[in-house]
C-alpha positions in Angstrom: 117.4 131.6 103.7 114.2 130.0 103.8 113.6 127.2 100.8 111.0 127.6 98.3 109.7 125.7 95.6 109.3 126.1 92.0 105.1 127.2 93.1 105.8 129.9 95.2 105.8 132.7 92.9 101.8 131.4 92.4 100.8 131.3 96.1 100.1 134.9 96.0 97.5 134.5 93.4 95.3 131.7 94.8 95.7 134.0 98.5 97.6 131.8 99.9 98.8 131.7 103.8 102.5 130.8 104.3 103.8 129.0 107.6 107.2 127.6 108.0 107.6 124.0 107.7 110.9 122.2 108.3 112.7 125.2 106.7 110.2 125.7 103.8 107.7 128.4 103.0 104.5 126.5 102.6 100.9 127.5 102.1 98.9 125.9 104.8 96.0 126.6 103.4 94.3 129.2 100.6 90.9 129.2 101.5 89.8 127.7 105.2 91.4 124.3 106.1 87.5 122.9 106.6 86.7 123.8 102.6 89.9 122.4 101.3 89.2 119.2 103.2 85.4 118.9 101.9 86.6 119.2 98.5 89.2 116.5 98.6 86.5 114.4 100.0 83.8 114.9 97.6 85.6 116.8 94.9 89.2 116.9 94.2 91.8 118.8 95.8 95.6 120.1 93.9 98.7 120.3 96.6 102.1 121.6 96.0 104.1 118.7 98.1 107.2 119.9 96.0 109.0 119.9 99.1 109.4 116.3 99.7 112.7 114.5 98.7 113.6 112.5 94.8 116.1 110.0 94.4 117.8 107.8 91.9 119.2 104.6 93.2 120.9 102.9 89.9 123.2 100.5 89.1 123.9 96.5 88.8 124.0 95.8 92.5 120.7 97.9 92.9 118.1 95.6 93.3 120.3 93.7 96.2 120.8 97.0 98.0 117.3 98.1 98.1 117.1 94.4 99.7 119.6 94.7 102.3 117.8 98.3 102.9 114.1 98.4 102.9 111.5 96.3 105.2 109.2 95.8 102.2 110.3 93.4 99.8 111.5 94.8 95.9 111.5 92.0 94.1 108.0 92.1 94.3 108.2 95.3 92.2 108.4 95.0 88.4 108.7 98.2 86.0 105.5 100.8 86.0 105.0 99.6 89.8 105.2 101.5 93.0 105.8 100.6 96.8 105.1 101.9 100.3 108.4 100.8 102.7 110.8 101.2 104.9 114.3 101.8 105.7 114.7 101.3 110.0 117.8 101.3 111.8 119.6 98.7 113.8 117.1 98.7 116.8 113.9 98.4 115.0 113.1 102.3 114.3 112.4 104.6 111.7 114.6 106.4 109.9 112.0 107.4 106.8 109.1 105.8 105.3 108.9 106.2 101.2 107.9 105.2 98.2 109.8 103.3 95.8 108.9 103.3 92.0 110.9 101.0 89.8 111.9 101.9 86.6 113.9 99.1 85.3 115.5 95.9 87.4 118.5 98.7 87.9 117.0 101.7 88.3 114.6 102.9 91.3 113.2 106.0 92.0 112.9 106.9 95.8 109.9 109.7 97.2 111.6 110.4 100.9 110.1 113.1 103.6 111.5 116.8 102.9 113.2 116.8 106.5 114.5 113.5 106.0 115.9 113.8 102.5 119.9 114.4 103.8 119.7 111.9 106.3 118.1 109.1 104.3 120.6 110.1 100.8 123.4 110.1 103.8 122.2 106.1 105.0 121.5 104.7 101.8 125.1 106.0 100.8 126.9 105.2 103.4 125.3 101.1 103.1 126.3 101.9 99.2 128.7 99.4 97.8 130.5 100.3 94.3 127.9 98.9 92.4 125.1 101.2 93.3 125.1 104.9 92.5 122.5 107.3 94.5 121.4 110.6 92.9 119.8 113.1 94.9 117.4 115.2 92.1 115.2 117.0 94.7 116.3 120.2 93.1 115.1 119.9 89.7 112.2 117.5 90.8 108.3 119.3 91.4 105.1 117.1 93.1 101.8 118.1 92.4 99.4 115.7 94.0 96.1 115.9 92.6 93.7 114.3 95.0 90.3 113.3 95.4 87.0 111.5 93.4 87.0 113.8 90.3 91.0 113.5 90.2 90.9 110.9 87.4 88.1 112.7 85.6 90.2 115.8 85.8 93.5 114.4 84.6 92.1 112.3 81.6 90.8 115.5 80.3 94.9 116.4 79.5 95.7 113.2 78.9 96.0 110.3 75.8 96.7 108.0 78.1 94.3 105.1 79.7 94.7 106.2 83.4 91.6 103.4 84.2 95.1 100.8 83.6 97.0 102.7 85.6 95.7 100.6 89.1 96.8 101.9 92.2 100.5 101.5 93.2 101.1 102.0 89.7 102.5 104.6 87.2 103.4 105.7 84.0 106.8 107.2 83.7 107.0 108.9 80.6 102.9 110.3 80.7 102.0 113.4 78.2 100.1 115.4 80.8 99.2 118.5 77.9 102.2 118.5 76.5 103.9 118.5 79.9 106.3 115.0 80.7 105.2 113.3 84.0 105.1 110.8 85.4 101.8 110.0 87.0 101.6 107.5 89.9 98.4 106.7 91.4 98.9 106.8 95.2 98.1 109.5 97.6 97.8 110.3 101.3 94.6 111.7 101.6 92.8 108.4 101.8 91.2 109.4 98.7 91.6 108.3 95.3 94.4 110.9 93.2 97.8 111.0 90.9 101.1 112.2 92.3 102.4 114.2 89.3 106.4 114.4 89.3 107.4 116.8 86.7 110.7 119.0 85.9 110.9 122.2 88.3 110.6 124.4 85.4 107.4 122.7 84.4 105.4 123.3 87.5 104.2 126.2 88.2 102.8 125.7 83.9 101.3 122.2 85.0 99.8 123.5 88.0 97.6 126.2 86.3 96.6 123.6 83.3 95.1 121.9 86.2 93.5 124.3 87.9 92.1 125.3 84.7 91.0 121.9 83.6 88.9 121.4 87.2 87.5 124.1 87.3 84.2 122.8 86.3 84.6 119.6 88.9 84.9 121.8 91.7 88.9 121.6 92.4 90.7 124.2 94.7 94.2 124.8 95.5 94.5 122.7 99.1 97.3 123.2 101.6 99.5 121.6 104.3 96.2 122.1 107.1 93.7 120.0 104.8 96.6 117.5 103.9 97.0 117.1 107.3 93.7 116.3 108.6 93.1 113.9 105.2 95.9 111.8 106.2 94.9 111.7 110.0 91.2 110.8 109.2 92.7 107.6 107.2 95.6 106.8 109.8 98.5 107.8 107.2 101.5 108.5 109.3 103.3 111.3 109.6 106.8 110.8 110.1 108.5 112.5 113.1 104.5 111.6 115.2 103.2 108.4 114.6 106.8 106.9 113.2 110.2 108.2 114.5 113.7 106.7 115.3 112.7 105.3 118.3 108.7 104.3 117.0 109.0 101.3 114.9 106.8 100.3 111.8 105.1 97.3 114.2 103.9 99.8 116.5 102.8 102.2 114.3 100.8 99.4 112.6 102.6 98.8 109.3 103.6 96.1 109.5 101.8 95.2 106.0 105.0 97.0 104.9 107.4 94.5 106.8 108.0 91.0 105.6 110.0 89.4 108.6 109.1 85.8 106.7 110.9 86.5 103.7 114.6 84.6 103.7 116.8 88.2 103.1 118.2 90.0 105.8 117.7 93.5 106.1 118.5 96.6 108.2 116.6 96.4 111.9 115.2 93.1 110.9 116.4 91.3 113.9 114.8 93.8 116.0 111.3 93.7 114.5 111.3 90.2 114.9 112.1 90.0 118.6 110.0 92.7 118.9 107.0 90.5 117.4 108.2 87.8 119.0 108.1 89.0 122.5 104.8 91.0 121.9 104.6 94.4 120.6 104.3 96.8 123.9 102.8 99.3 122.5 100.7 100.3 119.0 99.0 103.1 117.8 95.5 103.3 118.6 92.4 106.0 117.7 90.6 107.2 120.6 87.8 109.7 120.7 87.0 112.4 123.0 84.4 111.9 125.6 85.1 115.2 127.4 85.3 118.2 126.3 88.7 118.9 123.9 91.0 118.1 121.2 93.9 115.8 121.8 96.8 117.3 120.7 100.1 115.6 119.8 102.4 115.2 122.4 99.4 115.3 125.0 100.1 112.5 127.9 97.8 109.8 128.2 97.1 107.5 131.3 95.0 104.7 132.0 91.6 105.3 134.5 93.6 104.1 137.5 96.7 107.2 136.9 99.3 104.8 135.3 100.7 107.1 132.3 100.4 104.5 129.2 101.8 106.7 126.3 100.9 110.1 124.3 98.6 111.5 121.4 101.0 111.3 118.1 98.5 113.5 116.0 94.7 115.1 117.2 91.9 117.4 115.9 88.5 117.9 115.3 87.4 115.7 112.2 86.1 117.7 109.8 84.1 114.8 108.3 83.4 113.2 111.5 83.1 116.8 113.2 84.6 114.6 116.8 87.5 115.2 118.6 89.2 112.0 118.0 93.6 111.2 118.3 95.8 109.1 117.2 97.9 107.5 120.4 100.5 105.3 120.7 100.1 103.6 124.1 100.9 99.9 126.0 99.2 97.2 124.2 97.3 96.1 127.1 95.1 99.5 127.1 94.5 100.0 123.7 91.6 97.6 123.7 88.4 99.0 121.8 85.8 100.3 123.9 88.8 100.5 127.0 88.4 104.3 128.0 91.6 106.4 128.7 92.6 109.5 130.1 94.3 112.6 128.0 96.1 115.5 130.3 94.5 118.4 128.3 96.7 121.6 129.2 96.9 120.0 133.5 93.2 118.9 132.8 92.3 114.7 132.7 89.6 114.9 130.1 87.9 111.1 129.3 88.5 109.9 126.1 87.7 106.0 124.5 89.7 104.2 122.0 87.7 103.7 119.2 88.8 101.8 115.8 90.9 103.2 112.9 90.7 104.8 110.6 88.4 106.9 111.1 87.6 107.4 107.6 87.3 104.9 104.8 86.5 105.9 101.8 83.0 104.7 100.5 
């Protein structure tokens, strides 16, 4: 059976168009993909991301595990404070990127990719010692992300509380959203600014129309997976599974803001990373940008001007605020230099491209 979540029974009225998506019936978009993009970038945008995985990590020995377990470093968390990590295996890879919210000095809540969400509750409990209980609430957990620069406007029209003191990376976990309990964190993947809303499953499809309603004067629209998509792309967000993977390791990808190999702990895959540092990272991600006519799509093969294949497009499209044909690429160091120009096989075609800096979008 395919998995739904507590929105679906409202995709019908805002028109939207389902695709499949790991398992779940999604709306990729409701209007056009172009429109919903435009109005996260000037306006705001809502998305159902109710998909993705929740998780309750709790316990004495909790803070130590999240230690042993993530590249980012939790003691620099305190309560009402949010983190972008990772966990990575042995040999330096990926096996999620999250966020991790912390609720007390024992308790953490954990945001992990939809497809990911067995296999991460499966790792963490498997490195579990007694002291450390893990929770999957997924199931009775809804995200509405509500993104874009009328999101704030928009939310502290339902709202008592200050959300100017609510900084980025920050949250309030107990937040009276009209009536509703949330709690409102203010980070995003859009590249925009926005709230993540994390509400009870039977509150969401009643939180979602209070916001539509509220911003309907500020221009907001329903936005689906296509728009979230090309937001995250334009700001070089990752997507796990393309620009991160088991085998693709933070370094490369270029987080490695989100790895602290100088910190005294050990953690999981950190002996890798640093050799891996060490030694010279042999290939990063890169942005390139079409010269030749076509998109770079992912999994696209890319080679250097003199026929040596040097890696492959992670994620490609036409920028809808650019309106280029740029890629992301993850390709040997040595030819990811900006300005060095590359060559993408386009469906048995070579087609020019140049690698250009990212992200491609900044906001402001």
């Amino acid at each position: 059976m395919p998995l739904r979540t507590p929105l679906y029974p409202l995709y019908e009225k805002y028109g939207a168009k389902i695709t499949d998506f790991g398992g779940w019936e999604l709306p990729v978009r409701f209007n056009s993909i172009k429109e919903e993009h435009e109005a996260v970038r000037t306006k705001a945008g809502l998305f159902d991301v109710s998909h993705m995985g929740e998780a309750i990590v709790e316990g004495q020995g909790a803070a130590a595990f999240l230690q042993k377990m993530l590249t980012n470093n939790p003691q620099a968390l305190e309560n009402g404070k949010a983190m972008y990590t990772f966990l990575c295996n042995e040999d330096g890879g990926t096996v999620d990127d999250l966020l991790v919210y912390q609720l007390n000095e024992e308790k953490y809540f954990l945001v992990l990719n939809a497809a990911n969400t067995s296999k991460d509750i499966n790792w963490l409990t498997t490195h579990a010692g007694p002291d450390v209980q893990i929770k999957d609430i997924s199931s009775e957990t809804a995200l509405l992300a509500l993104q874009g620069p009328k999101a704030k406007e928009i939310l502290q029209t339902l709202t008592q509380a200050d959300l100017e003191e609510v900084r980025p990376f920050r949250f309030l976990e107990k937040a009276d959203i009209a009536g509703y309990r949330v709690l409102a964190s203010r980070t995003g993947y859009t590249g925009e600014d926005g709230f993540e809303l994390y509400c009870s499953a039977e509150d969401a499809a009643g939180l979602w129309e209070t916001l539509m309603s509220a911003g309907s004067t500020h221009g907001l629209v329903p936005a689906g997976l296509g728009a979230r998509d090309t937001l995250r792309f334009e700001a070089k967000l990752p997507l796990y599974g393309q620009e991160l993977s088991d085998t693709i390791s933070p370094l490369e990808a270029g987080m490695g803001f989100a790895v602290k190999l100088k910190d005294s702990r050990e953690f999981i895959g950190k002996t890798a990373l640093q050799k891996q540092k060490d030694t010279g990272i042999p290939r990063k991600l890169a942005g390139i940008e079409m010269i030749d006519k076509g998109i770079p799509r992912t999994g696209y093969i890319v080679f250097s001007t003199d026929d040596k294949e040097v890696g492959f497009v992670t994620s490609g499209t036409q920028s809808p605020t650019l309106g280029k044909n740029v890629g992301l690429v993850l390709i040997e160091t040595e030819a990811a230099e900006i300005g060095s120009e590359v060559i993408v096989d386009v469906r048995g075609k070579n087609k020019k491209a140049k690698v250009v800096p990212v992200p491609f979008y900044k906001k402001g």
